[in-house]
N, CA, C and O of each residue as an XYZ file, in Angstrom:
572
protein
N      58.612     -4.367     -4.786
C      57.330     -4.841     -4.335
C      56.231     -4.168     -5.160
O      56.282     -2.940     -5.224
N      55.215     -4.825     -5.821
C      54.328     -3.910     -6.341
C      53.284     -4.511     -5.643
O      53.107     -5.565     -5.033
N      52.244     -2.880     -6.099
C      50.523     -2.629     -4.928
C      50.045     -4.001     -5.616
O      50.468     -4.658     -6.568
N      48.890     -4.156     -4.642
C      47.942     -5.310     -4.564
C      46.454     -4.557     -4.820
O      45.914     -3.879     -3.946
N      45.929     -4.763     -6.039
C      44.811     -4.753     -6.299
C      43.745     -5.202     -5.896
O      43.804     -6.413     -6.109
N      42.600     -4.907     -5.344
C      41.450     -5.717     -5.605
C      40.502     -6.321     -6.658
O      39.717     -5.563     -7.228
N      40.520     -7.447     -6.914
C      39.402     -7.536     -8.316
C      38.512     -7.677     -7.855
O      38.376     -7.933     -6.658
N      37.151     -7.483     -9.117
C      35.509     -7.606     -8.675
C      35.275     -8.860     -8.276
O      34.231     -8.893     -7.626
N      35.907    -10.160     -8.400
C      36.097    -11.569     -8.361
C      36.655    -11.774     -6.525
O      36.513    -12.864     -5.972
N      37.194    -10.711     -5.877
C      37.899    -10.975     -4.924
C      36.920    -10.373     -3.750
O      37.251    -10.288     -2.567
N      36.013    -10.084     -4.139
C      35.646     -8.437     -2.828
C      33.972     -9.423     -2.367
O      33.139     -9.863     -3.160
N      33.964     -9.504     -0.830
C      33.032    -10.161     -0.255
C      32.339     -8.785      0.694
O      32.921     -8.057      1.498
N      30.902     -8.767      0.254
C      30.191     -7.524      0.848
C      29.581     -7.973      1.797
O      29.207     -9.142      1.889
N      29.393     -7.032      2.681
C      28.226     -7.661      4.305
C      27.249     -6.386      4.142
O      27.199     -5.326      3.518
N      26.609     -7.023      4.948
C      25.012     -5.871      5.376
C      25.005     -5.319      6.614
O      24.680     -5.976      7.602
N      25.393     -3.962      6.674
C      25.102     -2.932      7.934
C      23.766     -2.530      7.712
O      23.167     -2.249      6.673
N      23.122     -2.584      9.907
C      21.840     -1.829     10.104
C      22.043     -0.823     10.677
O      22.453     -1.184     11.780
N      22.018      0.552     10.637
C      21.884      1.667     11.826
C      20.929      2.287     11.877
O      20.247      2.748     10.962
N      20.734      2.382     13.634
C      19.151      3.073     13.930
C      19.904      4.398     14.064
O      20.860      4.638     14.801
N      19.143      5.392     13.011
C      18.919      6.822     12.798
C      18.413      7.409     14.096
O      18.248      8.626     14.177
N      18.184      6.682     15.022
C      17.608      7.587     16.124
C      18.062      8.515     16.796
O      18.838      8.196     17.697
N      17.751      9.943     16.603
C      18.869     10.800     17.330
C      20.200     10.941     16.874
O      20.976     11.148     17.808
N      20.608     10.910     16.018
C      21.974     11.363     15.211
C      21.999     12.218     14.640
O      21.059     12.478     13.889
N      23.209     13.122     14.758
C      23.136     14.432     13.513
C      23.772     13.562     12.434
O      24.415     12.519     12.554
N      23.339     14.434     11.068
C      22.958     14.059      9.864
C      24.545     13.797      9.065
O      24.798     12.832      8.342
N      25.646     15.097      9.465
C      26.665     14.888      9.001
C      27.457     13.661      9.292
O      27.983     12.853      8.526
N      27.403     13.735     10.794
C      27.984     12.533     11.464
C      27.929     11.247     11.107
O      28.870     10.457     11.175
N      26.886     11.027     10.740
C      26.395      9.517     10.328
C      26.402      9.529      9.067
O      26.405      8.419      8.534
N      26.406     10.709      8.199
C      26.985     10.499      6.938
C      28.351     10.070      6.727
O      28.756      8.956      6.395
N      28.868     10.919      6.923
C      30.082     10.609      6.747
C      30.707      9.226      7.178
O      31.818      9.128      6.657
N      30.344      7.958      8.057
C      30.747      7.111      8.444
C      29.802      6.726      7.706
O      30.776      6.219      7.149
N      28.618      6.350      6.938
C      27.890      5.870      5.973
C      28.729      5.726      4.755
O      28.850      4.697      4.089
N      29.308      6.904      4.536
C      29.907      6.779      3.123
C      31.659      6.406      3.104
O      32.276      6.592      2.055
N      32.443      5.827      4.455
C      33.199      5.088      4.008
C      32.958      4.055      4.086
O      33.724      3.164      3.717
N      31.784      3.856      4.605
C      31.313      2.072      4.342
C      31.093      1.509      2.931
O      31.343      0.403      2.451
N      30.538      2.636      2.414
C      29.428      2.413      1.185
C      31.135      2.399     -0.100
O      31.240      1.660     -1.079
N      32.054      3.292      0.306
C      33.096      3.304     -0.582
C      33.856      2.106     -0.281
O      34.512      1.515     -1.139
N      33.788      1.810      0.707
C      35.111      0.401      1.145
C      36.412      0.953      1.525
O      37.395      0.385      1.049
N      36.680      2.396      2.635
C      37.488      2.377      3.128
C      38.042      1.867      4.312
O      39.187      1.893      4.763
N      36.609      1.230      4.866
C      36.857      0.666      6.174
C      37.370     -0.622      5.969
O      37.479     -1.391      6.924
N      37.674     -0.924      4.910
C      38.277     -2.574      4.628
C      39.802     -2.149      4.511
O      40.143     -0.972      4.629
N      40.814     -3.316      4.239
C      42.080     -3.404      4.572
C      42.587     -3.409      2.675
O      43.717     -3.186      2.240
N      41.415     -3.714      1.923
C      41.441     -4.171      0.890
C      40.927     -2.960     -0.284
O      40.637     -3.133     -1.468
N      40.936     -1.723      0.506
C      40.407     -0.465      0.087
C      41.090     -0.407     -2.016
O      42.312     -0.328     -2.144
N      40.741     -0.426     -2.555
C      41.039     -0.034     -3.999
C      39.816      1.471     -4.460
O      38.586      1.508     -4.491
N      40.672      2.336     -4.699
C      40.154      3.278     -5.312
C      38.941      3.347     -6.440
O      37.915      4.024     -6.379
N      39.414      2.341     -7.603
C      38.644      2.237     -8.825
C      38.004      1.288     -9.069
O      37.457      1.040    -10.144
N      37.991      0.111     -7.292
C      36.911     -0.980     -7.297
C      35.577     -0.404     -6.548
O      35.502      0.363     -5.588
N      34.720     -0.932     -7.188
C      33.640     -0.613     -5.967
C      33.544     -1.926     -5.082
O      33.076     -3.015     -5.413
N      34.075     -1.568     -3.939
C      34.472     -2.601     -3.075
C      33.953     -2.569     -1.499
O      34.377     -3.192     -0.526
N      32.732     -1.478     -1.635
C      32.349     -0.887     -0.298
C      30.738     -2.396     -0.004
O      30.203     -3.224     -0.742
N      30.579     -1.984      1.459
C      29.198     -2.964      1.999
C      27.772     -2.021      1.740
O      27.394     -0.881      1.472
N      27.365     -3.201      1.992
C      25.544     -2.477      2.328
C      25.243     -1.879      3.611
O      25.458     -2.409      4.701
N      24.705     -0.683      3.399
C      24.065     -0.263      4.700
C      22.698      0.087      4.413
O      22.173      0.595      3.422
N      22.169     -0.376      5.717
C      20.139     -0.124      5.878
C      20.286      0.630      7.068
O      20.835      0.319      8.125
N      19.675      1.731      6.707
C      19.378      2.755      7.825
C      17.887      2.492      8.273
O      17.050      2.120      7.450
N      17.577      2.702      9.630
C      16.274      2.152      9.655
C      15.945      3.989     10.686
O      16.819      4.708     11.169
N      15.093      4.118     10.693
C      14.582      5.738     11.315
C      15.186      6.684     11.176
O      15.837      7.228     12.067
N      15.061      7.140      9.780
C      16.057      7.774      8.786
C      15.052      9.320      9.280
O      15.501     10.451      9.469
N      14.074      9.004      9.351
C      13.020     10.472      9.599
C      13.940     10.959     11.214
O      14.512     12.049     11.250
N      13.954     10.383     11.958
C      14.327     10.812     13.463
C      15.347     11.377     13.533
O      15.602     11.881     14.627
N      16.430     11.546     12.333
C      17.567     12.119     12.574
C      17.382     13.766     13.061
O      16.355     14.422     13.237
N      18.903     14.156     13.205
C      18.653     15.181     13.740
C      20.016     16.497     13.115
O      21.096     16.158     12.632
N      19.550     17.968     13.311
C      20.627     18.675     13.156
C      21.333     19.610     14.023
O      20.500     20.166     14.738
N      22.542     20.030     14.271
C      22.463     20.994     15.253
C      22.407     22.748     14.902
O      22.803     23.224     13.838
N      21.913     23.436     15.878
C      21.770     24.901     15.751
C      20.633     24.891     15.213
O      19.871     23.934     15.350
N      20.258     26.224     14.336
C      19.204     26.314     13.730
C      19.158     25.619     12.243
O      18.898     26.346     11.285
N      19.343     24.575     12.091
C      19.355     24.065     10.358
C      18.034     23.686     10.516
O      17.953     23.390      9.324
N      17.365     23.533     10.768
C      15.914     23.265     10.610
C      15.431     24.456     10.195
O      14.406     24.142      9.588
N      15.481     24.994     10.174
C      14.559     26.290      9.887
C      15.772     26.995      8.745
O      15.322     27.399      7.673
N      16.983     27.099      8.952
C      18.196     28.243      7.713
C      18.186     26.762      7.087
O      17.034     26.580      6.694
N      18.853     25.790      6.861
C      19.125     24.868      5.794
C      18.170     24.743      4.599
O      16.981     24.452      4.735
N      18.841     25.012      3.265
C      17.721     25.116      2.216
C      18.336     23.849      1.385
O      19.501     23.469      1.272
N      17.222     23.385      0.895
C      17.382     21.919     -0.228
C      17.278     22.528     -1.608
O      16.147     22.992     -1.756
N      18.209     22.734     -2.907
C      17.438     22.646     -3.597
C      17.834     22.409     -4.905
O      18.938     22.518     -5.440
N      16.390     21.954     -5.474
C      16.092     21.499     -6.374
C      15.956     22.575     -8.365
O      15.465     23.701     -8.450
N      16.327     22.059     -9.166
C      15.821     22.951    -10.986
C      15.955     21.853    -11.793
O      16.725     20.894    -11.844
N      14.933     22.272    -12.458
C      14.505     21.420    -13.661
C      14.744     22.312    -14.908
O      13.837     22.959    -15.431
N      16.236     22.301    -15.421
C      16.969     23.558    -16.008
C      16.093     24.300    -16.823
O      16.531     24.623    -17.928
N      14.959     24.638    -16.520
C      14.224     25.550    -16.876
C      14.423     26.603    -16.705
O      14.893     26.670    -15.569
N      14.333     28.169    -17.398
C      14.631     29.045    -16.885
C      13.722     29.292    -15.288
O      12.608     28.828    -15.529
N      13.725     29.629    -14.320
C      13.001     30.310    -13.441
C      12.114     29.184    -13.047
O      10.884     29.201    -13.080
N      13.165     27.835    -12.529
C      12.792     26.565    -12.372
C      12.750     26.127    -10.928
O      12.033     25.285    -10.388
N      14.144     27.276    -10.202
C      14.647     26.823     -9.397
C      13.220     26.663     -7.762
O      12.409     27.525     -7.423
N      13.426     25.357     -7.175
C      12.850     24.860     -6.083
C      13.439     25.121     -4.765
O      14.583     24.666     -4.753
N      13.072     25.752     -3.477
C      14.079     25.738     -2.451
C      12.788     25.287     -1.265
O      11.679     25.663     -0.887
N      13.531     24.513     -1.082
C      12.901     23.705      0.481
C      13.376     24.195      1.424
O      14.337     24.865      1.043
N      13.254     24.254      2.502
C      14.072     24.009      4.202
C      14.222     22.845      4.837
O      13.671     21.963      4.177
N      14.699     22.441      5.789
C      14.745     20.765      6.183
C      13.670     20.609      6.644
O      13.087     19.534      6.505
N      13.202     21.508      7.223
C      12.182     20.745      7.844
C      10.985     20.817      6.617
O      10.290     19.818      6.433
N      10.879     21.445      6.194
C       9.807     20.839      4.563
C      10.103     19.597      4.271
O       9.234     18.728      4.338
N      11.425     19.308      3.889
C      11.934     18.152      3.535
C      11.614     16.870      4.178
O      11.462     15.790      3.608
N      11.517     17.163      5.644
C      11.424     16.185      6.345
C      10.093     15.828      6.526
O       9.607     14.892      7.162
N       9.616     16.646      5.924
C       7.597     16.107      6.321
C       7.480     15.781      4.730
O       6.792     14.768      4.604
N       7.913     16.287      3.470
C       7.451     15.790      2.460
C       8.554     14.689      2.054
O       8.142     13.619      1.607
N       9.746     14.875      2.172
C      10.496     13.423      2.167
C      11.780     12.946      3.031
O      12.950     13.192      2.737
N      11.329     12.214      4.157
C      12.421     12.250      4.999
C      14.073     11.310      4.728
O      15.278     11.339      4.978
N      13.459     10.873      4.336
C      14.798     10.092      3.585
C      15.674     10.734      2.757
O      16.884     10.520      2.832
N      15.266     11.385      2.091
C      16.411     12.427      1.204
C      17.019     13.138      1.734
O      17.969     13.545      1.066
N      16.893     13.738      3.209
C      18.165     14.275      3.605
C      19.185     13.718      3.928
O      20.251     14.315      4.074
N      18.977     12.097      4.145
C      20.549     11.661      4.501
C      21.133     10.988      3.161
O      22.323     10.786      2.921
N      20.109     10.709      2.401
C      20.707     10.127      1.229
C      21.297     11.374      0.271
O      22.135     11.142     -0.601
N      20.756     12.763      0.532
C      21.568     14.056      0.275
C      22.763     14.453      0.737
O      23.593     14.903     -0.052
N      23.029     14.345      2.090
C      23.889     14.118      2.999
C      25.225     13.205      2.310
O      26.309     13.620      1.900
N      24.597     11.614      2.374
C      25.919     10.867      1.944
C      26.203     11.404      0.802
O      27.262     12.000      0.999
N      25.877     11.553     -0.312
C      25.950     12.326     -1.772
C      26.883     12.849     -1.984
O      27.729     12.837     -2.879
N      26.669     13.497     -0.827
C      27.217     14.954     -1.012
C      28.981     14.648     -0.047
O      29.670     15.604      0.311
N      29.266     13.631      0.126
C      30.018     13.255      0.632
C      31.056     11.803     -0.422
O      32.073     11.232     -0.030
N      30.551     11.654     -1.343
C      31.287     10.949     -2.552
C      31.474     11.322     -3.821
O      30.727     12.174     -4.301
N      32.564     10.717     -4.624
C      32.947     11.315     -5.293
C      31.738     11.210     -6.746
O      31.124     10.208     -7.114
N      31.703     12.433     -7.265
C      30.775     12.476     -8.570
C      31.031     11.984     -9.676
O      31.184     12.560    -10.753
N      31.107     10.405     -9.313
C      31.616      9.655    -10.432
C      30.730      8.505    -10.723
O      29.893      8.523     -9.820
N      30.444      7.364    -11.639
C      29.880      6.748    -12.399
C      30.388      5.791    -11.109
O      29.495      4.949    -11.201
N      31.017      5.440    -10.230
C      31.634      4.926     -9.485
C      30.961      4.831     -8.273
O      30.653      3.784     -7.705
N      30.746      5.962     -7.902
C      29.451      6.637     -6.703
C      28.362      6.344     -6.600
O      27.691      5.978     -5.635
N      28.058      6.564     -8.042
C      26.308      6.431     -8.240
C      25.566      4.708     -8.098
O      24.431      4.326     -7.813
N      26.756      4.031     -8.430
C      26.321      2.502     -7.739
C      26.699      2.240     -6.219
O      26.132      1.353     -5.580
N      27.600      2.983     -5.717
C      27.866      3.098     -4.452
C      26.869      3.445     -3.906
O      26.505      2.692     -3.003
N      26.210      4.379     -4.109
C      24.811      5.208     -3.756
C      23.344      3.833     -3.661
O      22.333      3.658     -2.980
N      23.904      3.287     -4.553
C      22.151      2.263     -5.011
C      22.448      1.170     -3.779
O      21.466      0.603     -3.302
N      23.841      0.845     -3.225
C      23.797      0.377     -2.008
C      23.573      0.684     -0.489
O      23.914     -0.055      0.434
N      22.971      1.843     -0.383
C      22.171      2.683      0.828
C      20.962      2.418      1.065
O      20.229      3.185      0.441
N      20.378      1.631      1.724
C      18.796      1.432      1.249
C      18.519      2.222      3.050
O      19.172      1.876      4.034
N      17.587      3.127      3.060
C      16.779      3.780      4.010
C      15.832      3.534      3.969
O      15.254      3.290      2.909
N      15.292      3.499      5.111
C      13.525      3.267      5.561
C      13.183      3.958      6.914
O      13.841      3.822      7.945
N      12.088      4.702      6.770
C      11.740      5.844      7.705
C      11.177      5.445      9.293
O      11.135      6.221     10.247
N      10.759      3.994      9.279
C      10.106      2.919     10.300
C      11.760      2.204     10.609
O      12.925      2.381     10.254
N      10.782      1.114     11.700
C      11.871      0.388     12.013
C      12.224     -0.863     11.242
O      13.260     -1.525     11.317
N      11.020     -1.080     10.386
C      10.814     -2.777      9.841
C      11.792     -2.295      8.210
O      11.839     -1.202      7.645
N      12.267     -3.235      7.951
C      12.960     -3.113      7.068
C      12.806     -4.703      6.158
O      12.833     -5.775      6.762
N      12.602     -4.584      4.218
C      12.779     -6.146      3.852
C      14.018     -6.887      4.020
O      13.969     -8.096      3.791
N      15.182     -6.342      4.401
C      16.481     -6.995      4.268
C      16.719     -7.820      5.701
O      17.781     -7.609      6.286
N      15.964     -8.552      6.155
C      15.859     -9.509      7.200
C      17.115    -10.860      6.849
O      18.063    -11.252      7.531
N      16.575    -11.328      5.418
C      17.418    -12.738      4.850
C      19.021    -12.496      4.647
O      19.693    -13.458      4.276
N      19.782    -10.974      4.929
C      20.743    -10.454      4.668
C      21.666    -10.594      5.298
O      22.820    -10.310      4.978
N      21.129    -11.248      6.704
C      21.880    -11.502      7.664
C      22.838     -9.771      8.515
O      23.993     -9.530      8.866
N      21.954     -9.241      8.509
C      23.093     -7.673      8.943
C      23.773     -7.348     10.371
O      23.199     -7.611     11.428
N      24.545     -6.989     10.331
C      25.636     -6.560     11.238
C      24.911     -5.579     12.410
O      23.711     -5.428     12.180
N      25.246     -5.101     13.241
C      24.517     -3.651     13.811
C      26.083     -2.964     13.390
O      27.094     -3.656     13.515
N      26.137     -1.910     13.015
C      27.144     -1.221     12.866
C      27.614     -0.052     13.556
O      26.940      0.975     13.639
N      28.821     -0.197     14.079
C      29.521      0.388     14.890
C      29.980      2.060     14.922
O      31.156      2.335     14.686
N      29.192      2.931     15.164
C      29.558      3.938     15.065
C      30.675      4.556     15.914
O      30.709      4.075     17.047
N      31.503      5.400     15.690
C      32.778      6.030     16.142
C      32.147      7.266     16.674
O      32.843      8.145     17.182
């Protein structure tokens, strides 16, 4: 018997919405990013990008537990010597709230040329209104 491939010709994508409201950050990452990879399909291929769309909508409201608001540091160098940037979340979250979960999923796929279009299928928005209305989206089922 030999494996069954997926081709780019074969793979049909849908549109997930989840409201960010009140979720910790790991949690909903991590079920973000087997969507975004396509393990939740039956049709899972490693070296296809074969994963769906997800729109997070109140990406600011998320949440962490213990003290990570205040100990969690973000950070950022611009390989300059004596470049390096360090945020806390909650900096983050007043100067850009969306980057912590899109940091989050990131940081949860693989660092490959593979990922990084996986990644461009995450679209977040900090409100509830979102443009992907014509997309027809799912509400998606969290575990």
């Amino acid at each position: 018997m030999t494996t069954q491939f997926t081709k780019q010709t074969e793979i049909s994508r849908k549109w997930f919405v989840v409201d960010a409201t009140d979720l910790i950050v790991g949690r909903l990452a991590t079920q973000i990013a087997k969507v975004l990879v396509g393990k939740n399909k039956a049709t899972y291929t490693p070296h296809v990008d074969n994963g769906d769309y997800v729109v997070v909508v109140n990406a600011d409201k998320v949440r962490f537990t213990g003290n990570k608001w205040e100990e969690k540091k973000y950070y950022r160098h611009s390989t300059r010597a004596g470049m390096l940037k360090t945020r806390t979340a909650k900096e983050m979250l007043e100067k850009r709230p969306t980057e912590i979960l899109k940091q989050a999923v990131w940081g949860m796929l693989n660092k490959t040329h593979l990922a990084r279009r996986q990644l461009l299928k995450l679209k977040l928005y900090t409100g509830a209104e979102h443009p992907h209305k014509a997309q027809k989206l799912e509400p998606f089922k969290l575990k």
